[in-house]
C-alpha positions as CSV (number, residue, x, y, z in Angstrom):
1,X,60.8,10.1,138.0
2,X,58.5,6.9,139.1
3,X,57.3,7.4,135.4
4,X,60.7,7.7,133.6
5,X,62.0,4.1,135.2
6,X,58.9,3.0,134.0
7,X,59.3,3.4,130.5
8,X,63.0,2.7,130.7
9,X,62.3,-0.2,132.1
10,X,59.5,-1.5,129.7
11,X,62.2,-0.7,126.8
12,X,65.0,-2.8,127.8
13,X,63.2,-5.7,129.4
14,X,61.7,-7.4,126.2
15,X,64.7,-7.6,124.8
16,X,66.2,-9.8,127.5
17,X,63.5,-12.7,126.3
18,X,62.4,-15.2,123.5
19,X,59.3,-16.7,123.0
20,X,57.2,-18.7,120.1
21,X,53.9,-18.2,119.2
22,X,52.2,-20.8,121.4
23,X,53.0,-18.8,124.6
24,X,49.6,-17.6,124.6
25,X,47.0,-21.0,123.6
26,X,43.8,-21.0,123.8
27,X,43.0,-23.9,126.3
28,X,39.3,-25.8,125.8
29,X,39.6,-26.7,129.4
30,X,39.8,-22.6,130.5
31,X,36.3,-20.8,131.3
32,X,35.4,-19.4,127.8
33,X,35.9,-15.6,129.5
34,X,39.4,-16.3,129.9
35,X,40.6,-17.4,126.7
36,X,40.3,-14.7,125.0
37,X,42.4,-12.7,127.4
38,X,45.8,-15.1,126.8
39,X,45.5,-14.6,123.1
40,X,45.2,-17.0,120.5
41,X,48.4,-16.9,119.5
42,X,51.0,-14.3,118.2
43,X,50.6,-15.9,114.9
44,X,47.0,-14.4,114.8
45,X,44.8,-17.9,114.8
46,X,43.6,-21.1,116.2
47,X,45.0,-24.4,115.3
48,X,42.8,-26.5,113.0
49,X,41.3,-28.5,116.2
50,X,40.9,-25.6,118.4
51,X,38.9,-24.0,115.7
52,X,36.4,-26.9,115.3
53,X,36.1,-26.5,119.1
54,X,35.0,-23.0,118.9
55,X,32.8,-23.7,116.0
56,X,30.5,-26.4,117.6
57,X,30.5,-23.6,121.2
58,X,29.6,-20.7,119.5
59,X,27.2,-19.4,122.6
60,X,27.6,-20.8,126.2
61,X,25.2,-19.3,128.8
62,X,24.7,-20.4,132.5
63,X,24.7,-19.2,136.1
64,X,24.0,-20.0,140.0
65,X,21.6,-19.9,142.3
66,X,22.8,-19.2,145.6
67,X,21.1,-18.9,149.3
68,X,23.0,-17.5,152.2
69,X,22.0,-17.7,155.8
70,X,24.2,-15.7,158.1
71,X,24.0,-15.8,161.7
72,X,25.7,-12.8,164.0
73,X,26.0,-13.3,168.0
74,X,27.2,-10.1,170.0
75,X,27.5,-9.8,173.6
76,X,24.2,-9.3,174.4
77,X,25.2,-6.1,176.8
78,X,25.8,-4.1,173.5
79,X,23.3,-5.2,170.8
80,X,20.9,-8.1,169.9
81,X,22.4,-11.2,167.7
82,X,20.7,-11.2,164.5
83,X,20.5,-13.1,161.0
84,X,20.6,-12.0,157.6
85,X,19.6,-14.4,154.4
86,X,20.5,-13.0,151.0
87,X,19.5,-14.9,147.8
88,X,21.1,-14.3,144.8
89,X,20.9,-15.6,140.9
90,X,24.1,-14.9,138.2
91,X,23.6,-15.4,135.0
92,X,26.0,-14.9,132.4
93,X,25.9,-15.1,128.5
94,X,29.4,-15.8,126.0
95,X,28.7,-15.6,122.4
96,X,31.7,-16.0,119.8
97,X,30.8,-14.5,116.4
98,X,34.2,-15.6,115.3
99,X,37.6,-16.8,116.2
100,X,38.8,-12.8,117.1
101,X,35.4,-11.6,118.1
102,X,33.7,-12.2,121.8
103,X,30.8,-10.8,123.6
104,X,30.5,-11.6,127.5
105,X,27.7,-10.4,129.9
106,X,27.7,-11.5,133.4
107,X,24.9,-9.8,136.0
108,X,23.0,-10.8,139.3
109,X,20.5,-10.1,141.6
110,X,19.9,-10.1,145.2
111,X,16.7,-10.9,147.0
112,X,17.0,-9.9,150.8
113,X,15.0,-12.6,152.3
114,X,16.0,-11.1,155.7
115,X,17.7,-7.6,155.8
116,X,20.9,-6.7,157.0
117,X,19.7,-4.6,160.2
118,X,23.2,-2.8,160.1
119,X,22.5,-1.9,156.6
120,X,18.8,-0.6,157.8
121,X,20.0,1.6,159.9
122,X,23.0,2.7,157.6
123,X,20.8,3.2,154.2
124,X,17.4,4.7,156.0
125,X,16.3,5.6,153.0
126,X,13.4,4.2,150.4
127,X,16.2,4.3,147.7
128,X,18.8,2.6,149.4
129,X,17.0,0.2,151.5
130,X,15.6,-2.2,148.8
131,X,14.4,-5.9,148.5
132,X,15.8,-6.5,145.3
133,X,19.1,-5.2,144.1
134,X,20.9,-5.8,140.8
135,X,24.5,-6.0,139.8
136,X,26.8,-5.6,136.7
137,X,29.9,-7.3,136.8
138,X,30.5,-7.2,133.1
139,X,29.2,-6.5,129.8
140,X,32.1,-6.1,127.4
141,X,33.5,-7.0,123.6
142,X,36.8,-8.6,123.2
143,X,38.4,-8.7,120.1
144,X,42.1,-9.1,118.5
145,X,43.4,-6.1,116.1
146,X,46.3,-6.1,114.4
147,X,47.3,-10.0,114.5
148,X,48.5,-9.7,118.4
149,X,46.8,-6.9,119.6
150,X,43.8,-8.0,122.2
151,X,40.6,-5.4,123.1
152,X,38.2,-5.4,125.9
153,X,36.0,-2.7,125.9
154,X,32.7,-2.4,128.5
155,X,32.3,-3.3,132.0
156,X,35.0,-5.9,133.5
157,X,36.2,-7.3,136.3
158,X,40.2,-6.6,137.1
159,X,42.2,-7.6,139.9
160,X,45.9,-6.8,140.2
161,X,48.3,-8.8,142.7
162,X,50.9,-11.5,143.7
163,X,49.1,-11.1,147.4
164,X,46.3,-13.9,148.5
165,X,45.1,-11.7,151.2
166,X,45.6,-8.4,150.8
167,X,46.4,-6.2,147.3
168,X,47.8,-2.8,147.4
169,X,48.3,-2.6,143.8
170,X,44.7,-3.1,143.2
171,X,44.2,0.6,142.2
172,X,41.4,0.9,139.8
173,X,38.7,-0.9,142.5
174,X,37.8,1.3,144.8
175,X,35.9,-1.0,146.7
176,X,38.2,-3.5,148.4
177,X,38.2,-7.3,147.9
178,X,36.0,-9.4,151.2
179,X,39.0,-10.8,152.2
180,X,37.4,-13.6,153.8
181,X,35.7,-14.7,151.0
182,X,37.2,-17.0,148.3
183,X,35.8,-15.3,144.9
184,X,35.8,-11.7,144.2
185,X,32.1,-10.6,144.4
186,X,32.3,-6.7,143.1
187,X,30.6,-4.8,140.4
188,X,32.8,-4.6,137.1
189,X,34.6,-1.3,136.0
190,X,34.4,0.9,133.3
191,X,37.1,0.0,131.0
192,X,38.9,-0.4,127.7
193,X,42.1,-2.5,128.2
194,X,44.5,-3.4,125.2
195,X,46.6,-6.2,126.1
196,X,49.8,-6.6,123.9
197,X,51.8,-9.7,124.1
198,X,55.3,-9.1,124.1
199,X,57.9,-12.3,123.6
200,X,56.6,-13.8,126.8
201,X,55.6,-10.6,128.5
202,X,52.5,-8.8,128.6
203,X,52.2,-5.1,128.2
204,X,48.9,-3.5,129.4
205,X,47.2,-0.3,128.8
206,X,43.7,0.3,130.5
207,X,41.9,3.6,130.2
208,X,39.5,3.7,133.6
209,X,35.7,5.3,133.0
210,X,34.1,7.1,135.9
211,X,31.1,5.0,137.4
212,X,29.3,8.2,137.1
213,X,29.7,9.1,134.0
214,X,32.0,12.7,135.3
215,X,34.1,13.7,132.2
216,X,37.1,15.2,134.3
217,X,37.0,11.9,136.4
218,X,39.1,9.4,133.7
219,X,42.2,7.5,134.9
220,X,44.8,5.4,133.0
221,X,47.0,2.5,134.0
222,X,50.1,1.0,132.5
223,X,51.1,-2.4,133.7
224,X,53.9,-4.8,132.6
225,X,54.4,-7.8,133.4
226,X,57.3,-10.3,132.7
227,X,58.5,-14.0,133.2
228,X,61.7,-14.5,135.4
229,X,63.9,-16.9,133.1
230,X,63.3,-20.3,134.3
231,X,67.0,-21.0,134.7
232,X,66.8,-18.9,137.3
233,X,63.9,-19.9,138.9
234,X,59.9,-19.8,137.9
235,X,58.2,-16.8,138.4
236,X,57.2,-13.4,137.7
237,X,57.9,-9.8,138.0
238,X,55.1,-6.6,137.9
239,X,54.8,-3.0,137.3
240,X,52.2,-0.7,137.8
241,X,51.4,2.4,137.6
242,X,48.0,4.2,137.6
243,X,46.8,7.9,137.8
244,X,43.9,10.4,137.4
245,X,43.1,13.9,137.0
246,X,43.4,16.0,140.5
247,X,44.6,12.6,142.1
248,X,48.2,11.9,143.4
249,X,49.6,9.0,140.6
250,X,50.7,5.7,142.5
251,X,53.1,3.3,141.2
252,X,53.4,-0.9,142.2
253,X,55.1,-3.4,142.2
254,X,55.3,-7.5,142.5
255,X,57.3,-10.5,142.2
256,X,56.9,-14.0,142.6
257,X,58.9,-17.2,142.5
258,X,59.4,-20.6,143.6
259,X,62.4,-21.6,146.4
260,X,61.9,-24.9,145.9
261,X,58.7,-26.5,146.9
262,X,58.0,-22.7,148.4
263,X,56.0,-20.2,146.7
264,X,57.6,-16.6,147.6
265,X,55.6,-13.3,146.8
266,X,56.3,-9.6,147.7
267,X,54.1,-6.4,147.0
268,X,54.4,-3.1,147.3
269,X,52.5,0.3,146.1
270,X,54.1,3.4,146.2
271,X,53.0,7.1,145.9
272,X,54.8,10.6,147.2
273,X,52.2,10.6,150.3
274,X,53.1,8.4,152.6
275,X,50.3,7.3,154.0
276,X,49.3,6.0,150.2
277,X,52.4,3.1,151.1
278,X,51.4,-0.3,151.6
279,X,53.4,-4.2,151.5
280,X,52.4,-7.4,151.5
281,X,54.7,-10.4,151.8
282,X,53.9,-14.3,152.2
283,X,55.2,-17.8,151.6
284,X,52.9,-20.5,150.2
285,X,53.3,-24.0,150.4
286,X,51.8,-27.1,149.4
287,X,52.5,-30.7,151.7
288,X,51.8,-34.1,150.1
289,X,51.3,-35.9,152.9
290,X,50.1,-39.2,151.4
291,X,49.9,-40.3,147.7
292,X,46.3,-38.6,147.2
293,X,46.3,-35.9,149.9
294,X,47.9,-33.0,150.4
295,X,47.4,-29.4,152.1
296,X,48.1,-25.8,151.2
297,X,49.4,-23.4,153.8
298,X,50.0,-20.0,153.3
299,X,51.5,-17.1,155.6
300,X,51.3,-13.4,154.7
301,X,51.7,-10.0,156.4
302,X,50.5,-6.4,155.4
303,X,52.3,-2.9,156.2
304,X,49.6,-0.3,155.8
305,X,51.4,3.4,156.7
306,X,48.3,4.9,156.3
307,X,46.1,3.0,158.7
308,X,46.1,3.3,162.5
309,X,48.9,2.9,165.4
310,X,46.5,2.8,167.8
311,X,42.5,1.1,168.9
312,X,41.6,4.8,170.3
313,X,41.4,6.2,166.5
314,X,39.2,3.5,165.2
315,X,36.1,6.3,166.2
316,X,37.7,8.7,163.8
317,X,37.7,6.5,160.9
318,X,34.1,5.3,161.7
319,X,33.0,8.7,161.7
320,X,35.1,9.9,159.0
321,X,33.5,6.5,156.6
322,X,37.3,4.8,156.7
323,X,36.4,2.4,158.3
324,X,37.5,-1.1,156.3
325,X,37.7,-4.2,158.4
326,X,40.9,-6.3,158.0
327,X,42.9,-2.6,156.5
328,X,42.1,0.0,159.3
329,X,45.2,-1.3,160.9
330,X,49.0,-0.1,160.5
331,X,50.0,-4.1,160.3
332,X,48.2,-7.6,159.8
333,X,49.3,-11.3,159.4
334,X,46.8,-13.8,158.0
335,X,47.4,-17.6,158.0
336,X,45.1,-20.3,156.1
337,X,45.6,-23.9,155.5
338,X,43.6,-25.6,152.9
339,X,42.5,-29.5,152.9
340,X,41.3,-30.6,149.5
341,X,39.5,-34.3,149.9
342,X,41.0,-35.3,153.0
343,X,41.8,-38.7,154.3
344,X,40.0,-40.1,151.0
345,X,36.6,-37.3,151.2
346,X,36.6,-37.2,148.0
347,X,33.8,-34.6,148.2
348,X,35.0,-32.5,151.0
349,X,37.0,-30.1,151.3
350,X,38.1,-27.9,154.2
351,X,39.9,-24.5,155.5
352,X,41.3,-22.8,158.4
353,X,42.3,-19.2,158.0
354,X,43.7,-17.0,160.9
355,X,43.9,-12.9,161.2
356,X,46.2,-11.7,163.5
357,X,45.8,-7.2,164.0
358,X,49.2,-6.4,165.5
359,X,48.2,-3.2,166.5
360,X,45.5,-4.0,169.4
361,X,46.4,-8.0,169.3
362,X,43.0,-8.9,168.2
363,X,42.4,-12.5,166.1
364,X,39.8,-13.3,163.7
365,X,39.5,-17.4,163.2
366,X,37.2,-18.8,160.5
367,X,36.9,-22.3,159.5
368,X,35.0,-23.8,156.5
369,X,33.5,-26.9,155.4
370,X,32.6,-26.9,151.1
371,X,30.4,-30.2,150.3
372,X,30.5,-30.5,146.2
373,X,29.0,-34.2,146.3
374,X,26.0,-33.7,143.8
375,X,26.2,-32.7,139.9
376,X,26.9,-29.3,140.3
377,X,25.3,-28.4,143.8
378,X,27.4,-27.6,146.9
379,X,26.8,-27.1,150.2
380,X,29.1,-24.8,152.5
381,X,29.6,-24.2,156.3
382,X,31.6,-21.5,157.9
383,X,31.9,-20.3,161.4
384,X,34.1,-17.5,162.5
385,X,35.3,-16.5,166.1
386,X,36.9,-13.4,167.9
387,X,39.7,-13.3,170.3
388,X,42.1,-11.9,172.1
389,X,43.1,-7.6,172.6
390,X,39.8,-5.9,174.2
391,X,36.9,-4.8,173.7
392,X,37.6,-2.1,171.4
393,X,40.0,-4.1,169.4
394,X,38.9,-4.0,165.6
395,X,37.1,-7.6,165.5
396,X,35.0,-7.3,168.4
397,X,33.7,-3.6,167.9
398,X,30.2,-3.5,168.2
399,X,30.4,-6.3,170.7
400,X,30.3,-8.6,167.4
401,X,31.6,-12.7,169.0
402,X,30.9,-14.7,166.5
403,X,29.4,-15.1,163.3
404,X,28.6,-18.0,160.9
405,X,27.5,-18.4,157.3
406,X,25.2,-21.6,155.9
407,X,25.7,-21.6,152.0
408,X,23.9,-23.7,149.4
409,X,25.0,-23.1,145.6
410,X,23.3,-24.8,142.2
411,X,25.6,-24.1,138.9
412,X,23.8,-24.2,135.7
C-alpha cells in the first residue's frame, strides 16, 4: 500500500509546480563536490562565465591534518580515567574532464597515537587492533545524461533528514551519525544514484551495493522531494522509501518550513514492525541580538518505539551489540545554542548543546569553544558532563563523568 501512495503521489505532485532552468546553478562559491549534484541547469550547460570558471579549475586537490586528544574521567570505584589521541590526514582529489563529467576521491587515515583502551579490549585481535587504519569515504564519477539527467556512481556519502540531531530516515547508513559531533565522519556507501530534476522537485533513485560484495544483499531507494509554494510559506516536503531482499521495506517522511522567524521540522520513518517507528520534531531559531551578533537555538525531541522503557534492559542490548548511545532510549530531547563571533570575537565561536534521556532522566551537557584565528588552522575545545538519573542511567554506565576533547585542525 505504502508503495502505491508513493507513486501516486510522485505522479500528481509535479504537476502542481513551475520552474525555469536556473533552479539548479552551479554556484563558484559551493565546494566543487556539490555542484555537480544541483545540476547545471535543465537547459543542459553552463553560462558563458561559469564555464570560464570551470576551465581555469579543472583539478582542485586538498585535505586536513587533524590531532585529537581526548580525555575520559570515571569514578574511580569502577574503572581508571584514561586518554585517547587519534591523528588523522584527509585528502581529497576533484578533477573535471569537462562541463558534465567529474571524478571525486576523498580518503583518510588514522594514526592511534594512544589507543582507545575500550576498543583494546573490544577488538583483541592482531587484525582489528591496528595503529594505522584507513578510510573511504568516496571514490565516485558524476556525470549528466540525457541534458537533465545527473549520475553518481562509486562510493559516496548520503545523509537523508530535516532532523539536526537525530535521523530516522537515514536508511541506507547502517552506522549512525556521532550525534555529538558537527560533521558526519563515516565511511561512504556503495552506490549509483540518478538524480532527476523535476520543475523544482528532485526525484531520486539510488541502487545500494553491499559493503561486502554479497550478491543477494542489494537494496534500492526512491526519494522525492518537493518545494512548498512560497506563497504558502518556505519550505520543503520528503518521501522515502527504501528496501532489500529478505528485509522488511521502510518508508519516511519530512517537512520543513518557516513560521516566521521559526524554522519548524518533523520526521518520521515507518515500517509494518513497530519497533522499526521512529519521530523527530524540533524548532530552530535564530536571535539577532545586536547589529553583528546573533545566536542559533534549536529544540528537538526523538520517539524511538523500538528502544527501551526501562535502565534495567540496557544489559540486554549491551550483550545483544544494540547498544547505541543517544538511541537506546524510547524518548530523547536535545537542546543547543550556537554563538558565532560573539560580543565582536571575530574569531571565536561557541556552543552549548544539552541531552535530556526521558526514560531514566539522565543529561548529557557539552560545551565547545572553535578558534579559526590563523589562515586555515583552528583550534577547538570541548568538555562534556553527566548528570542527573543514577548510576545506571545510559550516560554514566561504566561509571564514565566526564569527558573532554582538545582538537587542532590545518586545511590545505
Amino acid at each position: 500500500m505504502f508503495k502505491g501512495l508513493f507513486v501516486l503521489f510522485f505522479l500528481m505532485t509535479p504537476s502542481l509546480y513551475s520552474a525555469t532552468g536556473d533552479d539548479f546553478p552551479f554556484d563558484a562559491q559551493e565546494s566543487s563536490a556539490d555542484q555537480i549534484e544541483k545540476g547545471l541547469s535543465q537547459e543542459g550547460g553552463l553560462s558563458e562565465s561559469e564555464k570560464t570558471i570551470q576551465e581555469n579549475e579543472k583539478t582542485e586537490w586538498g585535505g586536513s591534518l587533524r590531532s585529537d586528544l581526548m580525555f575520559y574521567q570515571f569514578d574511580h570505584t569502577i574503572r581508571d580515567d584514561y586518554i585517547y589521541s587519534p591523528f588523522v590526514t584527509s585528502l581529497f582529489l576533484d578533477h573535471k574532464w569537462s562541463d558534465h563529467l567529474r571524478f571525486f576521491f576523498r580518503g583518510q587515515g588514522t594514526y592511534h597515537l594512544v589507543k582507545d583502551p575500550i576498543e583494546n579490549e573490544l577488538n583483541s585481535s592482531a587484525e582489528e587492533n591496528k595503529d594505522v587504519e584507513t578510510q573511504l569515504d568516496e571514490l565516485k564519477v558524476q556525470f549528466l545524461a540525457f541534458k537533465n539527467l545527473f549520475v553518481s556512481l562509486g562510493v559516496q556519502k548520503l545523509k537523508w533528514g530535516a532532523g539536526r540531531f537525530w535521523n530516522p530516515s537515514d536508511f541506507l547508513n547502517q552506522e549512525v551519525k556521532n550525534l555529538v559531533e558537527k560533521e558526519d565522519r563515516r565511511a561512504g556507501l556503495r552506490l549509483a544514484k540518478f538524480h532527476l530534476p523535476v520543475n523544482e522537485s528532485n526525484f531520486y533513485y539510488i541502487t545500494h551495493f553491499s559493503p561486502s560484495h554479497e550478491q543477494d544483499w542489494t537494496g534500492h531507494a526512491l526519494r522525492y522531494e518537493v518545494p512548498i509554494p512560497s506563497s504558502i510559506t518556505p519550505g520543503e516536503i520528503s518521501l522515502t522509501y527504501y528496501g532489500r531482499k529478505n528485509q522488511e521495506g521502510r518508508g519516511a517522511g519530512d517537512i520543513s518550513f518557516a513560521l516566521g522567524p521559526i524554522d519548524v521540522y518533523f520526521e518520521g520513518a515507518f515500517a509494518q514492525s513497530k519497533e522499526m517507528n521512529s519521530f523527530v520534531a524540533g524548532v530552530n531559531y535564530e536571535w539577532q541580538y545586536s547589529d553583528q551578533d546573533f545566536l542559533v537555538f534549536n529544540l528537538e525531541s526523538f520517539s524511538n518505539p523500538g528502544g527501551v522503557s526501562s535502565p534495567d534492559d540496557y544489559l540486554g542490548k549491551i550483550m545483544n551489540e544494540q547498544f547505541i548511545p543517544f538511541h537506546v532510549a524510547q524518548r530523547y530531547l536535545a537542546g543547543s545554542l550556537y554563538f558565532p563571533k560573539p560580543w565582536h570575537l571575530t574569531h571565536t565561536d561557541f556552543s552549548i548543546m544539552l541531552i535530556h534521556n526521558q526514560v531514566d532522566h539522565g543529561h548529557y551537557l557539552r560545551w565547545g569553544a572553535l578558534w579559526y584565528g590563523y589562515k586555515k588552522f583552528t583550534v577547538s575545545f570541548f568538555a562534556g558532563t553527566r548528570f542527573g538519573g543514577s548510576q545506571n542511567s545510559e550516560f554514566r554506565l561504566g561509571g564514565l563523568n566526564h569527558d573532554y576533547l582538545a582538537r587542532a585542525e590545518y586545511q590545505f
